[in-house]
VEXBA-879765 format. One line per 3 residues: their letters; for each residue x, y, z of C-alpha. Coordinates in steps of 0.5 Angstrom, whole numbers, plus 500, padded with zeros to 3 digits. Example, Ala and Ser with C-alpha at 12.3 -4.5 7.8 and 13.67 -1.06 7.14 Angstrom:
BEGIN
as> 525 491 516; 527 498 514
//
This chain:
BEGIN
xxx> 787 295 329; 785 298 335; 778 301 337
xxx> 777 309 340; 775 309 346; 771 314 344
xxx> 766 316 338; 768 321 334; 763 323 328
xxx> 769 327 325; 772 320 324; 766 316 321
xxx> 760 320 319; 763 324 313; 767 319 311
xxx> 760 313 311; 755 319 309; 760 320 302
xxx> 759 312 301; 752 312 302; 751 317 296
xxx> 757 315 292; 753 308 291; 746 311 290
xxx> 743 308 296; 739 313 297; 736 313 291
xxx> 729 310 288; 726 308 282; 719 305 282
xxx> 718 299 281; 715 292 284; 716 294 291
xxx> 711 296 296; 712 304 295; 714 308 302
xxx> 714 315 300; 716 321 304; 716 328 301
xxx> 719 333 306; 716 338 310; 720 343 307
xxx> 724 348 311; 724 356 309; 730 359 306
xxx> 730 364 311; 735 363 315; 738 356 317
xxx> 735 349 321; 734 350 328; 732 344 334
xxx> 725 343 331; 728 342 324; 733 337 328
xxx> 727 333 331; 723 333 325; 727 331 320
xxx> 732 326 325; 723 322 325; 723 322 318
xxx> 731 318 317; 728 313 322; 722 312 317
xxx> 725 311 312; 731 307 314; 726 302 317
xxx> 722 302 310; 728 300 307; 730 295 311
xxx> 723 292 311; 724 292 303; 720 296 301
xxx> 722 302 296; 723 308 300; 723 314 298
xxx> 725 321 302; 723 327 297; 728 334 300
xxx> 727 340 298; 726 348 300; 720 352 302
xxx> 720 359 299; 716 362 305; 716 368 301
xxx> 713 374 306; 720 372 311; 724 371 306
xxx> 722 378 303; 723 380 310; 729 378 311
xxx> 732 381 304; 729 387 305; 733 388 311
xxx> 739 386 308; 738 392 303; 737 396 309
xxx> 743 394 312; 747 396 305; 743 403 304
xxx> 738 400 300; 731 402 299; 726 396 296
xxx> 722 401 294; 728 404 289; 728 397 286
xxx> 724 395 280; 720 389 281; 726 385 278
xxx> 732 388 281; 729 386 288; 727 379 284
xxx> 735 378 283; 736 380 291; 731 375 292
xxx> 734 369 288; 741 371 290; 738 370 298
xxx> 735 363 296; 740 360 292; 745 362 299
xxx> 740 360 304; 737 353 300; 744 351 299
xxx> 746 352 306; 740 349 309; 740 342 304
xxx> 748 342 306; 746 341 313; 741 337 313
xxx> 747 332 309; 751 333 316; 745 331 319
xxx> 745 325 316; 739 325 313; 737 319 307
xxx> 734 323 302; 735 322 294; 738 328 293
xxx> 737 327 285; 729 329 287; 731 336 290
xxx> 726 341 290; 724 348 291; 717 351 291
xxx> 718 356 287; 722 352 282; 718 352 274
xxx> 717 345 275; 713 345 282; 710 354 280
xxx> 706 350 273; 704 345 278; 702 350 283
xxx> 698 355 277; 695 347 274; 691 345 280
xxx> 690 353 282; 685 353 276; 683 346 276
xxx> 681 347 284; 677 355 281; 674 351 276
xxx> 670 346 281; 669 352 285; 672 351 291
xxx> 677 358 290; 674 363 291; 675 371 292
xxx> 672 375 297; 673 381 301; 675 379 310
xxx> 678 381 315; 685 379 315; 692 380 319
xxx> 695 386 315; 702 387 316; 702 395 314
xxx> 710 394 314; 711 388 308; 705 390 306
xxx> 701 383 305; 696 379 309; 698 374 315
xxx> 696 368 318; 693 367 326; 699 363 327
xxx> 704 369 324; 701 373 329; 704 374 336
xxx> 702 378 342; 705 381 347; 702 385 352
xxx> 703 392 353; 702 397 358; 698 403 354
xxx> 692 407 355; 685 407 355; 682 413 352
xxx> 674 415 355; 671 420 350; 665 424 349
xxx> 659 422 345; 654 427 344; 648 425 343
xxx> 643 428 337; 638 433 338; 638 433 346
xxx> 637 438 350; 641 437 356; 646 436 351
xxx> 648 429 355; 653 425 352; 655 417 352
xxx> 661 416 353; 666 410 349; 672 407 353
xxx> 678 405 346; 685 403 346; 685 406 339
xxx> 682 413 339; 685 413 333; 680 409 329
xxx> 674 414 330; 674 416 323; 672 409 321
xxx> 666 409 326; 659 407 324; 655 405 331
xxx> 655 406 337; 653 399 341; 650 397 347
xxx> 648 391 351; 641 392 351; 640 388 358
xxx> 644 395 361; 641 399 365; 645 403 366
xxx> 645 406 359; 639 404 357; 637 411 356
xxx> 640 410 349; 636 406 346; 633 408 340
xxx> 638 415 340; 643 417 335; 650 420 338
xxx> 656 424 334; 662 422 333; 668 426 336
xxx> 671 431 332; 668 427 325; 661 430 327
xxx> 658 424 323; 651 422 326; 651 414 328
xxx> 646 410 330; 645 407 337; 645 399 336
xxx> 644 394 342; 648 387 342; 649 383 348
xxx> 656 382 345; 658 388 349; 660 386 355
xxx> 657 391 361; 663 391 366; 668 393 361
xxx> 668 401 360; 662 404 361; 658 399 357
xxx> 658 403 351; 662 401 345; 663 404 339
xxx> 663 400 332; 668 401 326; 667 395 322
xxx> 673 396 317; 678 396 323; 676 390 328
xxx> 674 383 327; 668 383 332; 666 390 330
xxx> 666 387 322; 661 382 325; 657 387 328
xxx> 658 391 321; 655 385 317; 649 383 323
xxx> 646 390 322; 648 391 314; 653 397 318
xxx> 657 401 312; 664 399 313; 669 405 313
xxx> 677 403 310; 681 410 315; 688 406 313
xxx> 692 406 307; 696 399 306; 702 403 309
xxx> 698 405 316; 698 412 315; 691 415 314
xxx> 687 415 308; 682 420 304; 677 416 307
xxx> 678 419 313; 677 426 312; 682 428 317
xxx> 689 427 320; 690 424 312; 698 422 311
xxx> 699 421 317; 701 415 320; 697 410 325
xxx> 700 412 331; 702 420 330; 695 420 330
xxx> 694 417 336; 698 422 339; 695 428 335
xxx> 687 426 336; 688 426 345; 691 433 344
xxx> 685 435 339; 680 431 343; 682 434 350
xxx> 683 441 347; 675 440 344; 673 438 351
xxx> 671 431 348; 676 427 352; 673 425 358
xxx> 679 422 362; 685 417 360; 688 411 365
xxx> 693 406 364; 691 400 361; 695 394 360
xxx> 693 389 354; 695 384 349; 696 388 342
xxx> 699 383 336; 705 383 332; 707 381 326
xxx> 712 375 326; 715 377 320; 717 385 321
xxx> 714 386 328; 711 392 326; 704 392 330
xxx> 698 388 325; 692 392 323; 686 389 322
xxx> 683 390 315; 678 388 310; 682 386 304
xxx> 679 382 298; 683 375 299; 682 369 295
xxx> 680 362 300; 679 356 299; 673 352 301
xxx> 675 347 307; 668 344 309; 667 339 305
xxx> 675 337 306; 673 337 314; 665 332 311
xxx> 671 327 309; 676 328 314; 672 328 320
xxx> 669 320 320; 674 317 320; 676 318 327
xxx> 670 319 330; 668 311 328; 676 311 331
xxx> 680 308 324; 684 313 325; 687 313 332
xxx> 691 320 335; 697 319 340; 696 321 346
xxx> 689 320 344; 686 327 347; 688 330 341
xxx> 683 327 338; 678 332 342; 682 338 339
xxx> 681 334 331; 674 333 332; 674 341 334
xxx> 678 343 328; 674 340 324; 668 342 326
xxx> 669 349 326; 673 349 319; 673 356 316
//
């Protein structure tokens, strides 16, 4: 028989990825064997692989094929994550597509939807990781939200409250007005925006020469949730604030003045005006000084009743509304341009809003206590070793 004088996969791999699992010898059972397990960082059903899928999982064959001619009882587990946020994301502008609306659908009609895209997506991804060649006892495959895997989750969900390490709590998370759900930094992306900045003019109480310190703000819109105005008490320049209140813009309501030396001196002009619900540094201000916390938004991103103004209309309707109104009151100093970095949501690429939201955690500290040692005394070793300065970071500062 005479040889190709080029590989070509289409004459070998199907054929020997098809013996390989015809003759089982992917699968494991336990036995008297030295165990190498891996469980697969499941790819998302939201789409199909791409290059970092490629790399990851070609690392993880190598693994376990050189676990199993080593003799040992290899086992590689595959399966699917639900990564319900992209995934609903992903259906909803499928709907969209079809002229349907999520918000016309019950819970279980947009459940089906959801299904449907999974069964779809899982299978294609599974598939292709067959192409791939990847040694997996595909009789273990699993999906995240599958019965099996959702018992497990409620069981150690409940085991892990009952020792007290979940706990509720209100916090400043990553609000997507657009899927309607929190995110993680990570699902965040900033991009940077060539926008305003907006000077306006806040009164200060009961002063006869009817002065005013003046805020520059990206988000005039916010004012409605402001509680404090604060200054860096090594400011000269606004030093004539201290221990003064100021009135809000258009809300009329009497703020303190605070002094933090969080408030950069160059930026603006010194003076910062603080909305605990609505920014993550303005909440830590809020909790040093036990501020009251104002919530102006509606999950959607449209003015809440709180707000006592503008109330229905959307975030930046409003922004557009309130120069208009601040200008036509003569509360508007000035506006110049500003470019800046605003965050965007990975899943919808709306805009986030910062917002307080009860959320459940769970405690890490005493996880990062364990994990820390081990490569501080070095039984555990990083490559390339400057990573582990970055660990040693993490773990440090765990929240």
């Amino acid at each position: 028989m005479e040889l190709a004088s080029k590989y070509n996969p289409a004459d070998v791999e199907g054929k020997w990825y098809q013996y390989w699992l015809d003759h089982k010898l992917f699968s494991s059972k336990p036995d008297g064997r030295e165990p190498y397990t891996i469980v697969i960082p499941p790819p998302n059903v939201t789409g199909v692989l791409h290059m970092g899928h490629m790399l990851n999982n070609t690392i993880q064959d190598i693994l376990v094929r050189r676990a199993r001619m080593e003799g040992k009882n290899a086992c590689w587990v595959p399966g699917t994550d639900h990564a319900s946020i992209a995934t609903e994301a992903k259906v909803v502008n499928k709907l969209a597509a079809q002229g349907i609306k999520k918000t016309d659908l019950t819970r279980d009609e947009f459940l089906k939807h959801a299904w449907e895209w999974t069964d779809e997506h899982g299978g294609i991804i599974l598939k292709q990781l067959r192409k791939l060649g990847a040694s997996c006892d595909w009789d273990r495959t699993a999906f995240t939200m599958d019965e099996k895997r959702s018992e497990s989750v409620i069981k150690v969900f409940v085991d892990l409250f009952d020792k007290g390490l979940i706990y509720r709590g209100v916090r400043m998370v990553n609000w997507d007005p657009k899927a309607l759900t929190a995110l993680s930094d990570e699902e965040v992306i900033y991009k940077e925006e060539h926008g305003k900045l907006y000077y306006l003019r806040y009164k200060v109480e009961g002063d006869p020469e009817g002065r005013y310190a003046v805020v520059a703000t990206t988000r005039p819109e916010t004012i409605m949730g402001d509680t404090a105005m604060c200054i860096n008490p090594n400011d000269p320049k606004n030093a004539w604030l201290k221990g003064k209140k100021v009135i809000v813009p258009l809300v009329n309501r009497v703020i303190p003045v605070i002094e933090d030396d969080y408030v950069d001196i160059e930026f603006g002009t010194g003076c910062l005006k603080v909305t605990p619900a609505h920014d993550v540094n303005d909440y830590m201000l809020g909790e040093k000084y036990n501020l009251p916390s104002i919530d102006i938004f509606n999950d959607n991103g449209t003015l809440s009743e709180a707000a006592g103004m503008y109330i229905g209309m959307d975030r930046f309707d409003v922004r557009k509304q309130i120069e208009k109104d601040l200008e036509a009151a003569g509360l508007l100093e000035k506006t110049e341009a500003y470019t800046n970095k605003v965050g965007y949501s990975e899943r919808t690429n709306v805009v986030i809003e910062p917002k307080l939201s009860m959320q459940w955690f769970l405690k890490m500290q005493h996880l990062a206590d364990m994990a820390l040692p081990p490569v501080m005394n070095d039984d555990l070793k990083f490559y390339p070793a400057k990573y582990k300065n970055t660990y040693r970071h993490w773990m440090e500062n765990i929240k």
